[in-house]
C-alpha positions as CSV (number, residue, x, y, z in Angstrom):
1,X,-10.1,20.5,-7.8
2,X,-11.2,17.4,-9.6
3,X,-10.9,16.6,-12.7
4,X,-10.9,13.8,-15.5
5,X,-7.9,11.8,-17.3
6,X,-8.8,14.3,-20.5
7,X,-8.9,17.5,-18.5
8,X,-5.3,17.8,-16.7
9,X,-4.5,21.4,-15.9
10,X,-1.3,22.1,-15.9
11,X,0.7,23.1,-12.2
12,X,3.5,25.3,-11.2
13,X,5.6,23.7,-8.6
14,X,8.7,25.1,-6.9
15,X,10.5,23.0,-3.9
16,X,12.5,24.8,-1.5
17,X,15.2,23.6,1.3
18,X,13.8,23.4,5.1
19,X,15.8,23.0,8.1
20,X,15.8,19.6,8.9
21,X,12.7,19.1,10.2
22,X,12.3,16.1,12.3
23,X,8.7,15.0,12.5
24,X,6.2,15.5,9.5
25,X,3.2,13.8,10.3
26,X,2.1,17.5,12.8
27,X,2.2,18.8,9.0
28,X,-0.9,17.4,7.9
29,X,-4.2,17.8,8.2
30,X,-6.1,15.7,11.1
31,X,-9.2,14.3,9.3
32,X,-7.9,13.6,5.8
33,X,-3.4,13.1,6.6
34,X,-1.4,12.8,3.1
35,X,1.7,10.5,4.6
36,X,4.5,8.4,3.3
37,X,6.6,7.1,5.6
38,X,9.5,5.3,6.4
39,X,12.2,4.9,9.3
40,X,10.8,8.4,9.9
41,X,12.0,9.6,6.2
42,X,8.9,10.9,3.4
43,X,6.8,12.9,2.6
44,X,3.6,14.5,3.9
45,X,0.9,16.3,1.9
46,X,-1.3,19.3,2.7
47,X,-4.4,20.3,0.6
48,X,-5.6,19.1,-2.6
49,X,-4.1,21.2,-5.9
50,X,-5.4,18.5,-8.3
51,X,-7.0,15.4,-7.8
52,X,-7.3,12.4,-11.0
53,X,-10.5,9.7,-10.1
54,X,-10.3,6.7,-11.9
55,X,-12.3,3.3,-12.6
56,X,-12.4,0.3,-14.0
57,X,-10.0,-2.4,-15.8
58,X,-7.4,0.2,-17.1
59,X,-7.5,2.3,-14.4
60,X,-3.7,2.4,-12.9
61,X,-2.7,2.7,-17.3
62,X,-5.4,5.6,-17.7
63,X,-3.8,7.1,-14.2
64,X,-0.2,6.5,-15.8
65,X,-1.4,8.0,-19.1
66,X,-2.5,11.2,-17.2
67,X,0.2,11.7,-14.8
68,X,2.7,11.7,-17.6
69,X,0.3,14.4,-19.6
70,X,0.2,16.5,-16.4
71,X,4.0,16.6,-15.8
72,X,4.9,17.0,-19.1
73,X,2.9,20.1,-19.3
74,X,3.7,21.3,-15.8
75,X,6.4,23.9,-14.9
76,X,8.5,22.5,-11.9
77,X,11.8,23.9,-10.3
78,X,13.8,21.5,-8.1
79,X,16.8,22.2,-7.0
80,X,16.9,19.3,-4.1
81,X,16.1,17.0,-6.6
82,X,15.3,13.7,-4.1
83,X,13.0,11.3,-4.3
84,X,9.6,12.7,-3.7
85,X,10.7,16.6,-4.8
86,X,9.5,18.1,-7.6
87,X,5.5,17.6,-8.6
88,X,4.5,14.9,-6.7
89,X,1.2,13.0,-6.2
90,X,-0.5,10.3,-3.5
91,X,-2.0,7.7,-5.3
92,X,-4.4,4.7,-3.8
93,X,-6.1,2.3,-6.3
94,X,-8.9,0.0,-6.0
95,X,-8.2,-3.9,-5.9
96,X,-10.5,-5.4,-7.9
97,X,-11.6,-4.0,-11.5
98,X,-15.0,-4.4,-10.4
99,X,-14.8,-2.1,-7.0
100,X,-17.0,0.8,-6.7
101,X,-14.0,2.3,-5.3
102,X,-12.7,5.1,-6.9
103,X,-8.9,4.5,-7.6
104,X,-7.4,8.3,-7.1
105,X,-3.9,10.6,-7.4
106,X,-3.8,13.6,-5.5
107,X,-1.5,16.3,-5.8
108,X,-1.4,18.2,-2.7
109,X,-1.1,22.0,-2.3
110,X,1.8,21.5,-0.6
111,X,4.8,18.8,0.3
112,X,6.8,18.5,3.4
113,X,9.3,15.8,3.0
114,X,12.4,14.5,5.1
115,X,15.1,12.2,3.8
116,X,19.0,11.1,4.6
117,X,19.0,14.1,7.0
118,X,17.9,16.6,4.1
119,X,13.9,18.5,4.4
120,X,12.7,20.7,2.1
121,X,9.1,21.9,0.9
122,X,7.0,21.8,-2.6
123,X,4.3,24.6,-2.9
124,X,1.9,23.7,-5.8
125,X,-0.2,25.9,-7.6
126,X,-2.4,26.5,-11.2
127,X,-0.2,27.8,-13.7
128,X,-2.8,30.4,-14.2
129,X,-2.6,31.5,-11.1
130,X,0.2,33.7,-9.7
131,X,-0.6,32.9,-6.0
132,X,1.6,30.3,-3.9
133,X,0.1,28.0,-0.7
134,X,1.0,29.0,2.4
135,X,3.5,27.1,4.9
136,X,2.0,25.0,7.0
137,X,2.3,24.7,10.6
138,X,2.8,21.5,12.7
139,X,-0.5,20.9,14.6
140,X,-1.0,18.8,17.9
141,X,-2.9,15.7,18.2
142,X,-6.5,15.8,19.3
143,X,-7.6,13.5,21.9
144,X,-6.7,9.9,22.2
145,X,-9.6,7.6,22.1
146,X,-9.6,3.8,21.5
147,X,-12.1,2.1,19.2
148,X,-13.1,-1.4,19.4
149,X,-12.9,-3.5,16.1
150,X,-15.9,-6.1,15.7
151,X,-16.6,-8.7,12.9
152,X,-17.8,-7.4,9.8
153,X,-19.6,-9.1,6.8
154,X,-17.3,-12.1,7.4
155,X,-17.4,-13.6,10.8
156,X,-14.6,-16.0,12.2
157,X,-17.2,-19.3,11.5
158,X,-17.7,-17.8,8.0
159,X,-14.4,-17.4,6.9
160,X,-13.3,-20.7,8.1
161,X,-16.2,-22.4,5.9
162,X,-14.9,-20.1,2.9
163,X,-11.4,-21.1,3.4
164,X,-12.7,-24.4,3.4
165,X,-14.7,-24.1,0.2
166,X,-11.7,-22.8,-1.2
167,X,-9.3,-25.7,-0.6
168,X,-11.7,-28.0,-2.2
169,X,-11.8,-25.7,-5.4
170,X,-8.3,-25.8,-5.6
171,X,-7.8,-29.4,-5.1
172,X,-10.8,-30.0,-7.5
173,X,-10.3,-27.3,-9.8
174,X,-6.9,-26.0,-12.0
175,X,-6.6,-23.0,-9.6
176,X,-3.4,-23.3,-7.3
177,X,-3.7,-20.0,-4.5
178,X,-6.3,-18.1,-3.4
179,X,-6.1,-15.1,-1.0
180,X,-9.3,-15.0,0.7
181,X,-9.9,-11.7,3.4
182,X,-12.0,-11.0,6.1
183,X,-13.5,-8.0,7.7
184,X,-13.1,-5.7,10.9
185,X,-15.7,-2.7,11.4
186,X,-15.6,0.3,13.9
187,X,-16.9,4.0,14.0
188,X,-14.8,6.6,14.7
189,X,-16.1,9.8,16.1
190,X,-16.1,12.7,13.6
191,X,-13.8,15.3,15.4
192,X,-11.5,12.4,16.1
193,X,-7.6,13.0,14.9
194,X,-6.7,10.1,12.3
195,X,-3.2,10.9,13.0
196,X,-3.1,9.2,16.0
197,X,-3.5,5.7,14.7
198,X,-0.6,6.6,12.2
199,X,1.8,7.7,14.6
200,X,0.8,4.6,16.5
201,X,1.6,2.8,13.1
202,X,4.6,4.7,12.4
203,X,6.5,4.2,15.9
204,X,5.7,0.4,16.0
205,X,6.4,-1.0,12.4
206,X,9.3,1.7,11.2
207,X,10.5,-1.1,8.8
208,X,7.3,-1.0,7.0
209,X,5.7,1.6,4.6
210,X,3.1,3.7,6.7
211,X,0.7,5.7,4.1
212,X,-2.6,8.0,4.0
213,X,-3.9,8.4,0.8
214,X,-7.8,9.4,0.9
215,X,-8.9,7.7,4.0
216,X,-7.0,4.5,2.9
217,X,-4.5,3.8,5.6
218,X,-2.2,1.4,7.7
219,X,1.6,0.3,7.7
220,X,2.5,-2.2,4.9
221,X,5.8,-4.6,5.0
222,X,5.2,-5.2,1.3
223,X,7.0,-3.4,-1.6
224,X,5.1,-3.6,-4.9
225,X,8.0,-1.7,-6.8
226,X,9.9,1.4,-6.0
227,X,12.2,3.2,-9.3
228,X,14.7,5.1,-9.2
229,X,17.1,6.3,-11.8
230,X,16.3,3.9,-14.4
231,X,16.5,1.0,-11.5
232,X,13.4,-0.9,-9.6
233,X,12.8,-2.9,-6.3
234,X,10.6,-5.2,-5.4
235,X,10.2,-7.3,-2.0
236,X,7.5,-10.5,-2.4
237,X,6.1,-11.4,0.9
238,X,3.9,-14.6,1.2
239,X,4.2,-17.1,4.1
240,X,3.7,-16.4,7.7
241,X,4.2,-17.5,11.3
242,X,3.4,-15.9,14.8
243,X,6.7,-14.6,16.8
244,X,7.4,-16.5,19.6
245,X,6.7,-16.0,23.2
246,X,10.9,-15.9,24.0
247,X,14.2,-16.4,22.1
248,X,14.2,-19.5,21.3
249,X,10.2,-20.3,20.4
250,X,11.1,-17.3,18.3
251,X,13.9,-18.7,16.4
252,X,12.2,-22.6,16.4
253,X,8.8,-20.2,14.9
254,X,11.2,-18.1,12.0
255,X,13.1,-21.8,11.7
256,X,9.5,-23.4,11.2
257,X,8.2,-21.2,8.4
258,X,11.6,-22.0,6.1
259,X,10.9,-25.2,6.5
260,X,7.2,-24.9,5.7
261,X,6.1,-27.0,2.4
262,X,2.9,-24.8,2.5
263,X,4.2,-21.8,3.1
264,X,7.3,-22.1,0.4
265,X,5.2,-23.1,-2.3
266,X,2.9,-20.2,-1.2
267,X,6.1,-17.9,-1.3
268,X,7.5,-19.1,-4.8
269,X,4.0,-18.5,-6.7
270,X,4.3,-15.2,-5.4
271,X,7.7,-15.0,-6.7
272,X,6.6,-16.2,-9.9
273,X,3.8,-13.8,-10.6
274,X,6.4,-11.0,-9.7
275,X,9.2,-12.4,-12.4
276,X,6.9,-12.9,-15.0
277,X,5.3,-8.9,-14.6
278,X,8.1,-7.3,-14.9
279,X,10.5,-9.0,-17.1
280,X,9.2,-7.4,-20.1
281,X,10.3,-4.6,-18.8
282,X,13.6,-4.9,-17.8
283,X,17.0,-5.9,-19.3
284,X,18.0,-7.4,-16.3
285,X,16.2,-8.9,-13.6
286,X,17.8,-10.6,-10.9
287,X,15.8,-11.9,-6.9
288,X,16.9,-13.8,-3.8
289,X,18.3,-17.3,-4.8
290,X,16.3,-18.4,-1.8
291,X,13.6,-16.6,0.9
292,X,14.9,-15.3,4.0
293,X,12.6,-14.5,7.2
294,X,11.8,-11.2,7.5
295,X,10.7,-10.2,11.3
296,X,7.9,-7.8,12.5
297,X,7.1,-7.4,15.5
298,X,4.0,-9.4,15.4
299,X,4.9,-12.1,12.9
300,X,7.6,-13.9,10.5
301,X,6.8,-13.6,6.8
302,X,8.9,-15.4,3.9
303,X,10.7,-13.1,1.8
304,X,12.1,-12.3,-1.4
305,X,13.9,-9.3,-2.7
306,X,14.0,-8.7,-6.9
307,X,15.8,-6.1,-8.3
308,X,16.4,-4.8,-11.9
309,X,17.0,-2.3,-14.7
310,X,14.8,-0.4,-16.5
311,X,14.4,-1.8,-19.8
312,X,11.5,0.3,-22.0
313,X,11.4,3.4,-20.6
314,X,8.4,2.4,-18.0
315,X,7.7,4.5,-14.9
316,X,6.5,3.1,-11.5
317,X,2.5,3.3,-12.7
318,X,3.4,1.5,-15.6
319,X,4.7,-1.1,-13.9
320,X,2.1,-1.3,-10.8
321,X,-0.4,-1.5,-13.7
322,X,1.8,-4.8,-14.8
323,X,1.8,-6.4,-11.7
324,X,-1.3,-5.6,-10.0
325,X,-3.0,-8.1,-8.8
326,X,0.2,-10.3,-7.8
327,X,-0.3,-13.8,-6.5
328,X,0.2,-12.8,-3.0
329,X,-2.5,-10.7,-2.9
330,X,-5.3,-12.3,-5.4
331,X,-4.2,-16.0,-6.1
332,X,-3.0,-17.7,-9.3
333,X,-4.2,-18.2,-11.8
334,X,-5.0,-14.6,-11.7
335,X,-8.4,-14.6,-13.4
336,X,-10.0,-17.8,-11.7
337,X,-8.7,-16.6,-8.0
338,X,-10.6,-12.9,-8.9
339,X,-13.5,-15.1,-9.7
340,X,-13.0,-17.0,-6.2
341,X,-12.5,-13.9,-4.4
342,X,-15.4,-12.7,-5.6
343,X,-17.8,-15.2,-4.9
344,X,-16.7,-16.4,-1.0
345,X,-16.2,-12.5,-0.1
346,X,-19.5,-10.8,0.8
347,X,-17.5,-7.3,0.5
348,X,-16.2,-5.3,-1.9
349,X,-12.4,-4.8,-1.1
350,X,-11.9,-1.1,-2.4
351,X,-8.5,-0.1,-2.2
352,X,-7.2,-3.3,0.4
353,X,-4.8,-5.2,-1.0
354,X,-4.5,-2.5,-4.1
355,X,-1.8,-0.3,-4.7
356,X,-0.6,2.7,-2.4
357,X,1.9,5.3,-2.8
358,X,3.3,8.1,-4.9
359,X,5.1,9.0,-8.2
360,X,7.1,12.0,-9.2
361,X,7.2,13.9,-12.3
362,X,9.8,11.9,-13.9
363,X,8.0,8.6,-13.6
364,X,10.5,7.8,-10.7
365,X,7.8,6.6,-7.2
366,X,7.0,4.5,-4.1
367,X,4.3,1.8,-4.1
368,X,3.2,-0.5,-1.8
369,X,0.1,-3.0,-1.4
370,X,-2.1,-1.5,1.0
371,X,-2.3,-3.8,3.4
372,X,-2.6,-3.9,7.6
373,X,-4.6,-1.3,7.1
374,X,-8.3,0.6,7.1
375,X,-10.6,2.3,5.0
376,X,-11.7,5.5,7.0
377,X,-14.8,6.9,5.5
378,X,-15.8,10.7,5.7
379,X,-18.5,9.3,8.0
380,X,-16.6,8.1,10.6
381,X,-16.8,4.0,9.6
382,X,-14.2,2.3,9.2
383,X,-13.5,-1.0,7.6
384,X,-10.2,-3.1,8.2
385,X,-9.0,-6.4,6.5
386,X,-6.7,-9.1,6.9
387,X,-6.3,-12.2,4.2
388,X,-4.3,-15.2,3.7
389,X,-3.3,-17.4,0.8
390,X,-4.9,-20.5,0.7
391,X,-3.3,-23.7,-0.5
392,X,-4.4,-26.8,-1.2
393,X,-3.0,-28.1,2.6
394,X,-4.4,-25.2,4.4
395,X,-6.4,-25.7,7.3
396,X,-9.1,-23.8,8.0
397,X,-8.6,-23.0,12.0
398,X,-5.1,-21.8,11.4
399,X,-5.9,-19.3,8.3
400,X,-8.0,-17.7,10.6
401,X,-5.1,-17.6,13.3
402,X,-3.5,-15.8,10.8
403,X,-5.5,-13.4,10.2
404,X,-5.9,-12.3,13.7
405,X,-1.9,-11.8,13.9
406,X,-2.5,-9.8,10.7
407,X,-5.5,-7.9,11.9
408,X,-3.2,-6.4,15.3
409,X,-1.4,-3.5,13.7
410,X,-4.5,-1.7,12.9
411,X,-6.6,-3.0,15.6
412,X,-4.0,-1.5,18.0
413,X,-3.4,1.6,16.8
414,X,-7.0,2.2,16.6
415,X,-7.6,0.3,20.1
C-alpha cells in the first residue's frame, strides 16, 4: 500500500525470537531484496505493508515528520528489543532536491534480522486487520549471469573535460570542492536474481554497509550517522588511493594518501561540513584528532570517525535531513557545488550519493550514503556511478583513475 505523508495508517507489529539463523539474504524476495547488512549481521525485508513516497527540498523532514506520526500511532510488541526490532522501515532518498526520483520508506510485511548471535522475526500488519504475514522461506539463487557495464551519458573523455571545467571554476570562482560523477549502464534480464550481485557485494566488502532499498543498491564504506540510545556515529570518508600490487607498494600507497595535500584538504572539508550539521544537535560532539587510512579491498580512503550525544531529542531522519548533502558527496559551498553538479552532469543522480538505510520506531536507525552502487529499474536497466571530489590541484587523468577503482565493486558483482 502507498500512501501520502497525511495519510499514515496505523500498523500492528509483533517481533518474535528465531533460532539463530545464519544467512538472511535467501529470505528475500529475488527481483525487489529489502537488505541491510553488515559483517553478516541486519536485517532483511519481505513485502511491502506500507510504503511513504516523497519529493522535493523537505523531503527526508516530511519522511521524518511521517515516520514519527506512524509509530506513534502504531501498536508494536518487542520483546528482543535490538536495533532493527520493533516497526521498522527501509528508506532510500533522492540526492538532489531537484531529482525526479522518488525519495521512499518502506515498511515491509515482514523482518528477518540477525545480530551478536541473536535472530528474531517482525510480522507487520493493518491494525484493522486481524490477519498476520506468513513466514517466509529461504529461496535459492537463480542463475548466475554476468553483465557487462558500458559508458553512460558521461564518457571517460567527457568527464575528464568536466573535471577540468570544474577546477577552473574553483580556482576562478569562491567554490572550494566539487564532487563530480560519472555513469555506467547495463541491462539485466528480467527473470534475473538481484541477489546475486548482493551476496557478491556482501562476501567481498563485509566492513561496508551492503543495502537494497527499491532497486537502489551496492555496498557503501561510508556512515552518514547511525543512533542509538540517545548516542550517534558518524565516519567521513573523502581522499583516495589504489591498493598496491604487494606489501610494501601497499603500505608506500596508504603512506602516500596521509601525506596527500590534496587529498587532506579534501578530507577536512568533509569533516567540516559533518561538525557543523550536527552540532546543533548534540551536547557533545567529539571526532578523530587526525584521519587514519581505512583499507578496502580495492582502495585506501582517508578517514574520520565523530561521535556524540544526543542533544534535542532528534532521531536518525532528523539528522540525515541535517547533513544531507555533506561535502564529500556534493562539494562546499553546498549550494554553488549543487549548481556545478548540475550543470557538468548530463544525468539526474536519483538516489546515488543520497541517503540509504532504515529507522526504528523510536527514532533510533542506520544510514549510509548510497554509494558503490546501482539503480536497478523494474525494466531491467541499470545505472551505476562513481564520483570524486575535485580540488583546485586535481588532475583530470587521475579523477578518472579514480573512478574506475570506485566503479569495481558494482561492476564485479554484476560482471
Amino acid at each position: 500500500m502507498t500512501v501520502t505523508a497525511t495519510r499514515v495508517q496505523a500498523l500492528t507489529v509483533e517481533t518474535t525470537p528465531l533460532d539463530d539463523v545464519r544467512h538472511i539474504l535467501p529470505f528475500t524476495d529475488a527481483h525487489t531484496p529489502l537488505v541491510w547488512l553488515r559483517k553478516g549481521e541486519g536485517i532483511a525485508g519481505v513485502g511491502e505493508a506500507l510504503r511513504l513516497e516523497f519529493r522535493g527540498p523537505g523531503r527526508i523532514a516530511q519522511a521524518s515528520a511521517a515516520w514519527k506520526q506512524l509509530a506513534a500511532a502504531s501498536t508494536v510488541s518487542d520483546p528482543v528489543r535490538m536495533p532493527g526490532t520493533g516497526l521498522v522501515a527501509f528508506g532510500t532518498f533522492a540526492f538532489d532536491d531537484e531529482s525526479a526520483a522518488t525519495s521512499v520508506l518502506i515498511v515491509p510485511d515482514v523482518v528477518i534480522g540477525r545480530r551478536a548471535g541473536r535472530s528474531w522475526i517482525t510480522r507487520i500488519r493493518p491494525s484493522d486487520s486481524h490477519v498476520l504475514p506468513g513466514v517466509p522461506h529461504p529461496e535459492p539463487f537463480g542463475a548466475e549471469y554476468r553483465l557487462t557495464m558500458l559508458p553512460g551519458a558521461l564518457t571517460r573523455e567527457a568527464y575528464k573535460r568536466a573535471v577540468a571545467v570544474a577546477v577552473e571554476r574553483i580556482r576562478s570562482d569562491d567554490l572550494e570542492k566539487v564532487v563530480l560523477a560519472r555513469d555506467l549502464r547495463a541491462h539485466l534480464p528480467v527473470e534475473s536474481d538481484v541477489r546475486r550481485a548482493l551476496v557478491e557485494l556482501a562476501l567481498g566488502y563485509p566492513e561496508c554497509w551492503t543495502y537494497a532499498v527499491d532497486g537502489m543498491l551496492g555496498s557503501s564504506p561510508e556512515t552518514l550517522v547511525r543512533v542509538h540510545n540517545g548516542t550517534l556515529d558518524a565516519r567521513v570518508l573523502a581522499g583516495t588511493s589504489e591498493r598496491g600490487r604487494d606489501a610494501a607498494s601497499d603500505r608506500e600507497s596508504a603512506d602516500g594518501l596521509l601525506a596527500s595535500s590534496k587529498d587532506l584538504e579534501e578530507h577536512a572539508v568533509a569533516v567540516r561540513s559533518v561538525l557543523s550539521a550536527l552540532t546543533p544537535h548534540t551536547s557533545a560532539l567529539e571526532s578523530s584528532q587526525s584521519p587514519f587510512t581505512l583499507k578496502l579491498p580495492n582502495l585506501w580512503h582517508l578517514a574520520t570517525d565523530v561521535s556524540g550525544t544526543l542533544g534535542d531529542g532528534s532521531g536518525s531522519l532528523d539528522l540525515v535531513a541535517a547533513l544531507h548533502p555533506t561535502a564529500a558527496v556534493a562539494g562546499t559551498p553546498t549550494d554553488a557545488a549543487l549548481q556545478l553538479i548540475r550543470e557538468l552532469e548530463p544525468f539526474d543522480r536519483e538516489r546515488y550519493a543520497g541517503p540509504v538505510g532504515w529507522i526504528g520506531a523510536d527514532g533510533d536507525g542506520e544510514w549510509a550514503i548510497a554509494l558503490r552502487g546501482a539503480q536497478v529499474k523494474a525494466s531491467g536497466d541499470i545505472t551505476a556511478y562513481a564520483g570524486c571530489g575535485i580540488m583546485g590541484d586535481s588532475v583530470p587523468e587521475r579523477e578518472l583513475a579514480e573512478t574506475k577503482m570506485k566503479f569495481r565493486p558494482i561492476t564485479e558483482a554484476f560482471g
